[in-house]
Biopython code that builds the backbone (N, CA, C, O; Angstrom):
import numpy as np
from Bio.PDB.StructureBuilder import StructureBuilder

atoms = [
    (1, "UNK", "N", (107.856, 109.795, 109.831)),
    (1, "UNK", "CA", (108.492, 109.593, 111.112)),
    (1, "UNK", "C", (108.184, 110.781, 112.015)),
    (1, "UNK", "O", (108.394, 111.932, 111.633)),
    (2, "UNK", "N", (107.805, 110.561, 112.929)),
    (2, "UNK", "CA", (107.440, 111.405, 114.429)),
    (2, "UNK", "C", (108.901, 111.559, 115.337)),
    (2, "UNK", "O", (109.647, 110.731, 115.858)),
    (3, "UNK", "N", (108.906, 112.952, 115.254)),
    (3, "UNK", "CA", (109.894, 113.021, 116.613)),
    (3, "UNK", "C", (109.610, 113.010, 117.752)),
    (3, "UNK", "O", (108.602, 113.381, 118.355)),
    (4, "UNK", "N", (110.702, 112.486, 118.117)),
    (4, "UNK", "CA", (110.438, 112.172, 119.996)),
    (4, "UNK", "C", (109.961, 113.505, 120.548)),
    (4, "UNK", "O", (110.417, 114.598, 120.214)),
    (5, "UNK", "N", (108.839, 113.259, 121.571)),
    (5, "UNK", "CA", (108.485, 114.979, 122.472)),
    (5, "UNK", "C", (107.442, 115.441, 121.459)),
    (5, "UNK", "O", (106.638, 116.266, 121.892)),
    (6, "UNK", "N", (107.287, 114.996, 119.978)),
    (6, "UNK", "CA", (105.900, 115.543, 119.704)),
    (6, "UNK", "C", (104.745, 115.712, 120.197)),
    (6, "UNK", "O", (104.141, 114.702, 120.559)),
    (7, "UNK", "N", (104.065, 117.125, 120.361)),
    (7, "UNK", "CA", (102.831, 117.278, 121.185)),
    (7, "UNK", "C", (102.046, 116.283, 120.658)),
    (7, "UNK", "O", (101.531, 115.441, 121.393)),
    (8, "UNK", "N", (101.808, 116.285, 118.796)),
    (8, "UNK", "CA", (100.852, 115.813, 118.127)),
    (8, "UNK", "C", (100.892, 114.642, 118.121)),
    (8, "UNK", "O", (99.800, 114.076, 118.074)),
    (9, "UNK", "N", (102.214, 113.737, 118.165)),
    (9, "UNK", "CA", (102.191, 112.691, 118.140)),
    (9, "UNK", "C", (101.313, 111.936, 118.685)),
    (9, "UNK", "O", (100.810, 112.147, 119.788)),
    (10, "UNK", "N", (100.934, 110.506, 117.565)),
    (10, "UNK", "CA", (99.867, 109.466, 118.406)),
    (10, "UNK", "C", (100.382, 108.080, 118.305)),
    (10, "UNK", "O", (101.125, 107.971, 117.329)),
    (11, "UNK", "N", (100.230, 106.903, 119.033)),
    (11, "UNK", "CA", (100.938, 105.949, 119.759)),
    (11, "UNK", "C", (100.620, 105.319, 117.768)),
    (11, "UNK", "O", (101.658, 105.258, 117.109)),
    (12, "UNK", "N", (100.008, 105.137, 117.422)),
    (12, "UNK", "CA", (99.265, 104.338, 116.855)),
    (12, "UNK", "C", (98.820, 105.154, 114.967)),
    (12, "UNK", "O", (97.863, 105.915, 114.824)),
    (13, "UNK", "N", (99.426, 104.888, 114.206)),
    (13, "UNK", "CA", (99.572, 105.634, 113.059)),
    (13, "UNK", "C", (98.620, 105.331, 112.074)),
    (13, "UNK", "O", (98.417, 105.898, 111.000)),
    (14, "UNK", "N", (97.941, 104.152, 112.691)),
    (14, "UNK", "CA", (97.667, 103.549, 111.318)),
    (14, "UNK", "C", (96.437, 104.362, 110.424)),
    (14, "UNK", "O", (96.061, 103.989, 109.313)),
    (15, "UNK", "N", (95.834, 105.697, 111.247)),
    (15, "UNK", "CA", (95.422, 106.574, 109.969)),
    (15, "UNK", "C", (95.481, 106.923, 108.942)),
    (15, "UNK", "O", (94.763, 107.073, 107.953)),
    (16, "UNK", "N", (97.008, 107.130, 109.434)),
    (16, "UNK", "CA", (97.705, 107.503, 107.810)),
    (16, "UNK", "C", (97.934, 106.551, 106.510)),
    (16, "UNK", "O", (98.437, 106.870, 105.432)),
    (17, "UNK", "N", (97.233, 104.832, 107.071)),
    (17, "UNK", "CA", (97.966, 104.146, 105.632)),
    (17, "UNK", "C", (96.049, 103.363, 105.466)),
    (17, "UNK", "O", (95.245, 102.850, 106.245)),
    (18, "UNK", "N", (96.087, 103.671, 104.118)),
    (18, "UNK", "CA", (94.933, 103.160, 103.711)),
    (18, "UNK", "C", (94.514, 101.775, 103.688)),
    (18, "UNK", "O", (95.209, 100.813, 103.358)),
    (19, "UNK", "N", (92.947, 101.768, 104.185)),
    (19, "UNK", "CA", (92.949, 100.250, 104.450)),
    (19, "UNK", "C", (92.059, 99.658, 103.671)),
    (19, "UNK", "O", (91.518, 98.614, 104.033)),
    (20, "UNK", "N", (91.670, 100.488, 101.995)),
    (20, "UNK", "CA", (90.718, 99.792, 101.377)),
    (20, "UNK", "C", (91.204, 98.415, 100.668)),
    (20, "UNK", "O", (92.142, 97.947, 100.023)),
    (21, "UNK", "N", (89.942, 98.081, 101.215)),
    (21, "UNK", "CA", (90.487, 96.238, 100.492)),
    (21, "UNK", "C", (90.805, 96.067, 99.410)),
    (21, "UNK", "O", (90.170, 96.643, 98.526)),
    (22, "UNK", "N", (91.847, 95.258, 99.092)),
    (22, "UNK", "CA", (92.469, 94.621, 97.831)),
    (22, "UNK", "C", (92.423, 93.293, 97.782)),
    (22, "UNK", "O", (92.925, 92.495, 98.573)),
    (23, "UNK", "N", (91.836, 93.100, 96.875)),
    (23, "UNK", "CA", (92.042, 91.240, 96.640)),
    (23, "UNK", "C", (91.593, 90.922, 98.323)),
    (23, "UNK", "O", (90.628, 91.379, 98.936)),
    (24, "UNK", "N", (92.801, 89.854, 98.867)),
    (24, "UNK", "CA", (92.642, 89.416, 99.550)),
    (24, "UNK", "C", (93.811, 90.192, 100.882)),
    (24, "UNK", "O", (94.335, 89.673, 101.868)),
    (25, "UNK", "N", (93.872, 91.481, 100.388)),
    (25, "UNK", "CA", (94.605, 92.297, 101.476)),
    (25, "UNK", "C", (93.977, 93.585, 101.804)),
    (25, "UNK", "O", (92.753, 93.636, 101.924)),
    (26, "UNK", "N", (94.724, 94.653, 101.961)),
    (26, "UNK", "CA", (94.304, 95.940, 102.053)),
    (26, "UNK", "C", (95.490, 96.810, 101.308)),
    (26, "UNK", "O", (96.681, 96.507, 101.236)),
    (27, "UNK", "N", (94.929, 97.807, 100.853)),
    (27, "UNK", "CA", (96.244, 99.062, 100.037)),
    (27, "UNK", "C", (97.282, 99.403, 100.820)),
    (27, "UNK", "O", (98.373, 99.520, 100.262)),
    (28, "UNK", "N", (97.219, 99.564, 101.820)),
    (28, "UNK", "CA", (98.543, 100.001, 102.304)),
    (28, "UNK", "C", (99.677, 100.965, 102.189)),
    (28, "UNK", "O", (100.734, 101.040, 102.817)),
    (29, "UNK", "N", (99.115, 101.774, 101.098)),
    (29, "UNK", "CA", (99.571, 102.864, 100.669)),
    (29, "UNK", "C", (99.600, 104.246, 102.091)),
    (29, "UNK", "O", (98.750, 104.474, 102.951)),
    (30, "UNK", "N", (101.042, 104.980, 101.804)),
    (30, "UNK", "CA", (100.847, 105.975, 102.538)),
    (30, "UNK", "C", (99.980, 107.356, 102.304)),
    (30, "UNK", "O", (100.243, 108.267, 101.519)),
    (31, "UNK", "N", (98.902, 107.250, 103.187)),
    (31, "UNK", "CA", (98.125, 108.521, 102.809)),
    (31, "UNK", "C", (98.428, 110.070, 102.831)),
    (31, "UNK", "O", (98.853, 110.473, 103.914)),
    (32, "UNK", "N", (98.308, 110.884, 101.969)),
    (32, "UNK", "CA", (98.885, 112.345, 102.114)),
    (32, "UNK", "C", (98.049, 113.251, 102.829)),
    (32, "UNK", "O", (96.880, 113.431, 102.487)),
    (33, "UNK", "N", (98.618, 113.888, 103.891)),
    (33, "UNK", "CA", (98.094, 114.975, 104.764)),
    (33, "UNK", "C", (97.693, 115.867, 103.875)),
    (33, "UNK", "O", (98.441, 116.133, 102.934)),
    (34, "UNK", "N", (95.900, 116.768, 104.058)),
    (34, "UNK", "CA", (96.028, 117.517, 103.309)),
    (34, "UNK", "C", (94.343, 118.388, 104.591)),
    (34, "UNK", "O", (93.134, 118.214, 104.741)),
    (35, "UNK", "N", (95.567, 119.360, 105.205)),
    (35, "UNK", "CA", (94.470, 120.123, 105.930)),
    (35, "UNK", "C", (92.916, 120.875, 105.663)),
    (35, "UNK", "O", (92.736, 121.741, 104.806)),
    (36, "UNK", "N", (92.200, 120.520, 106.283)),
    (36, "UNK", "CA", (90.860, 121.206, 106.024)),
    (36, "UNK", "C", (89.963, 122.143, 107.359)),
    (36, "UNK", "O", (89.747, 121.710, 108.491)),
    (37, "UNK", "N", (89.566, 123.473, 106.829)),
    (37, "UNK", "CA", (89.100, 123.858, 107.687)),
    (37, "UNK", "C", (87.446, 123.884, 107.681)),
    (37, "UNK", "O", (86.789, 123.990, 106.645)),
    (38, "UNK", "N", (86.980, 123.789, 108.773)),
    (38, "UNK", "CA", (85.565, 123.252, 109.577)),
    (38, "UNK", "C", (85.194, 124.457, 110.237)),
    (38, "UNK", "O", (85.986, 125.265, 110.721)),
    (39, "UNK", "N", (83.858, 124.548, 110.235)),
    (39, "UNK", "CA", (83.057, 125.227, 111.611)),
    (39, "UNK", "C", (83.954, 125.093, 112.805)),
    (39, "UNK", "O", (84.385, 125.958, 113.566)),
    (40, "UNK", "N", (84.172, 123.478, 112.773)),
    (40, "UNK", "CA", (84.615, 123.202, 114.121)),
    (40, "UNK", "C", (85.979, 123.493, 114.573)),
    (40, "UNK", "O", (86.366, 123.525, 115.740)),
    (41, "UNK", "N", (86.563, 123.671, 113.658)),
    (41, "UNK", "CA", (88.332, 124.364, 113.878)),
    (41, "UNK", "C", (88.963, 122.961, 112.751)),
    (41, "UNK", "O", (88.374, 121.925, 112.444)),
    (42, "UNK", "N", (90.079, 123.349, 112.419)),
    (42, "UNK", "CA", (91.199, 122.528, 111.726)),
    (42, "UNK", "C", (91.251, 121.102, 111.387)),
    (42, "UNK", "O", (92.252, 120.604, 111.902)),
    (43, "UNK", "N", (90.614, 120.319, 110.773)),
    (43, "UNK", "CA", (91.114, 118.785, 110.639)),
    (43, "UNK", "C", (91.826, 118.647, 109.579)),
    (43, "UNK", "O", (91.923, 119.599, 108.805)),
    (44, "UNK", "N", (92.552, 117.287, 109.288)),
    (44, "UNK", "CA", (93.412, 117.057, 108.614)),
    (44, "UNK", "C", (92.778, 115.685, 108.173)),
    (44, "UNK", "O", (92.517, 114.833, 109.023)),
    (45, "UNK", "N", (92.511, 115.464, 106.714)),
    (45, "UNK", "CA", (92.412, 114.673, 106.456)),
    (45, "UNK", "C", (93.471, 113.507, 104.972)),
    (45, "UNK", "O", (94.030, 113.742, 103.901)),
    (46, "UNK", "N", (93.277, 112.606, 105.623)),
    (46, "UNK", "CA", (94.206, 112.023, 104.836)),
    (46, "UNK", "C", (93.851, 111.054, 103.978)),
    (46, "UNK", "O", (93.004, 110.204, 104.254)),
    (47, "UNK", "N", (94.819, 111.155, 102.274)),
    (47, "UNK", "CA", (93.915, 111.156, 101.515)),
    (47, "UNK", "C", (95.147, 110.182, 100.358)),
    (47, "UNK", "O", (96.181, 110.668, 99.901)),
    (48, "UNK", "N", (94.669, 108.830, 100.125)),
    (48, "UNK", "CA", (95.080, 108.124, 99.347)),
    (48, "UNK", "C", (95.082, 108.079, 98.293)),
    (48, "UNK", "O", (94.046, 107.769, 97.704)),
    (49, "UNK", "N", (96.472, 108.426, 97.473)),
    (49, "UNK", "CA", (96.052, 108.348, 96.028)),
    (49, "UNK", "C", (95.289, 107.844, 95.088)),
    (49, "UNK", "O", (94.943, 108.365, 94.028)),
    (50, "UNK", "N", (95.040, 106.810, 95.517)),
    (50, "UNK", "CA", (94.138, 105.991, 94.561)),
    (50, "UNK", "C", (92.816, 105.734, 94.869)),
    (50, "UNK", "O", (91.910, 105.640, 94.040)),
    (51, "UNK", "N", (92.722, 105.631, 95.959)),
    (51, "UNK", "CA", (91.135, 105.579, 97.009)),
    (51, "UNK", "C", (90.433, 106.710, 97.287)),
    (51, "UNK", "O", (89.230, 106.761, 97.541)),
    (52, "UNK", "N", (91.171, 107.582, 97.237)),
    (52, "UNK", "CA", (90.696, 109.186, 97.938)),
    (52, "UNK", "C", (90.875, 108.810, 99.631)),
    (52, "UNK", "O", (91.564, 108.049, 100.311)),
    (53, "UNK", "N", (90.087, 109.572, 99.791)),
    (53, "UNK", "CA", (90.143, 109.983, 101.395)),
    (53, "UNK", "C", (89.954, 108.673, 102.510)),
    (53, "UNK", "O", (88.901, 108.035, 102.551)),
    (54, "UNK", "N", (91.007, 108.401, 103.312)),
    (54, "UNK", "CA", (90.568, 107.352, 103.786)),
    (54, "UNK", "C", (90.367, 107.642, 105.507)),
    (54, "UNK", "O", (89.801, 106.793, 106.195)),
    (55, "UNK", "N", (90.919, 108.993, 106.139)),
    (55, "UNK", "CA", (90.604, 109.505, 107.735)),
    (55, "UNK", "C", (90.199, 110.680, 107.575)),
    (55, "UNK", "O", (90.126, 111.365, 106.555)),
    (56, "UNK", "N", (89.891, 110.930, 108.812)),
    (56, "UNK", "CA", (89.903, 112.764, 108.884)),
    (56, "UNK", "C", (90.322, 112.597, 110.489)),
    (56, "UNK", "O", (89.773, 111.811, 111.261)),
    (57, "UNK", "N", (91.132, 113.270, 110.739)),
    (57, "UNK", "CA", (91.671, 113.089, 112.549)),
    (57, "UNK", "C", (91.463, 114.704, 112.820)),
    (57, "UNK", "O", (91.622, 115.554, 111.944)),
    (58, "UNK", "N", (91.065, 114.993, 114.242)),
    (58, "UNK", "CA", (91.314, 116.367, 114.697)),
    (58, "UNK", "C", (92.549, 116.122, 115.164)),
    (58, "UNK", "O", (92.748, 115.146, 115.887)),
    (59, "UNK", "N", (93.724, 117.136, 114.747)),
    (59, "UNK", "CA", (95.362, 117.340, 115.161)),
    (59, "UNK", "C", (94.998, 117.990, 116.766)),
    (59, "UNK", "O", (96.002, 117.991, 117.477)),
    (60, "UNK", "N", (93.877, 118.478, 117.374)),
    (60, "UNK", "CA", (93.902, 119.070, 118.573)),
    (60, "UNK", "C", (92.937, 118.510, 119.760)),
    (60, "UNK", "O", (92.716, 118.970, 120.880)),
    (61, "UNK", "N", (92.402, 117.251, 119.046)),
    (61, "UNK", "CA", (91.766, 116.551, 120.055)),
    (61, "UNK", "C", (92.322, 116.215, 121.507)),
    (61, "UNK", "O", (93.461, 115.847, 121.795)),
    (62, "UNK", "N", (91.280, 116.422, 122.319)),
    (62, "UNK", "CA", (92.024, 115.936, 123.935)),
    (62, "UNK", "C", (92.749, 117.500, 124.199)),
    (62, "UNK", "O", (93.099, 117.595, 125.375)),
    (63, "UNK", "N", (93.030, 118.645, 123.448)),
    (63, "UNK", "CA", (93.494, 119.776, 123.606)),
    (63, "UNK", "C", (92.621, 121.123, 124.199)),
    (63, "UNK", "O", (92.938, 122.119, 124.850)),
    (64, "UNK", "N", (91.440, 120.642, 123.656)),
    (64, "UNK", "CA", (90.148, 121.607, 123.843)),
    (64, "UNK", "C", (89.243, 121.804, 125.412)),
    (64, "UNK", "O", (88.271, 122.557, 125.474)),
]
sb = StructureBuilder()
sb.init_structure("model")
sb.init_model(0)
sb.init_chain("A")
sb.init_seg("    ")
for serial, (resi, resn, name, xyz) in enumerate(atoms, 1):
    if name == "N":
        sb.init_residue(resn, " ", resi, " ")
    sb.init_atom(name, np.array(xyz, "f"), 0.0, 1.0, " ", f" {name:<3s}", serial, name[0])
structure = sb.get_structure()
């Protein structure tokens, strides 16, 4: 859950829940934040237990 007034906040979450296919659905599992640092500065990628890694988002995009 996002609090109201979050800088980081984004309209649209669905990064965080994994969408590798199952059967005739997708996992849906919640993915765990687990920061990584880059040349390029800070990403966060998020990473499904069972699938591994299913995003990588920059937390400072649109900031730069």
């Amino acid at each position: 859950m996002i609090a109201a007034g979050d800088p980081l906040a984004r309209d649209d979450e669905g990064y965080r829940t994994c969408a590798h296919p199952v059967g005739e659905g997708v996992c849906g599992r919640d993915c765990d934040p687990d920061p990584v640092p880059t040349d390029a500065g800070m990403r966060i990628a998020f990473t499904c237990p069972v699938h591994g890694v299913h995003s990588v988002v920059d937390p400072f995009d649109g900031w730069q």
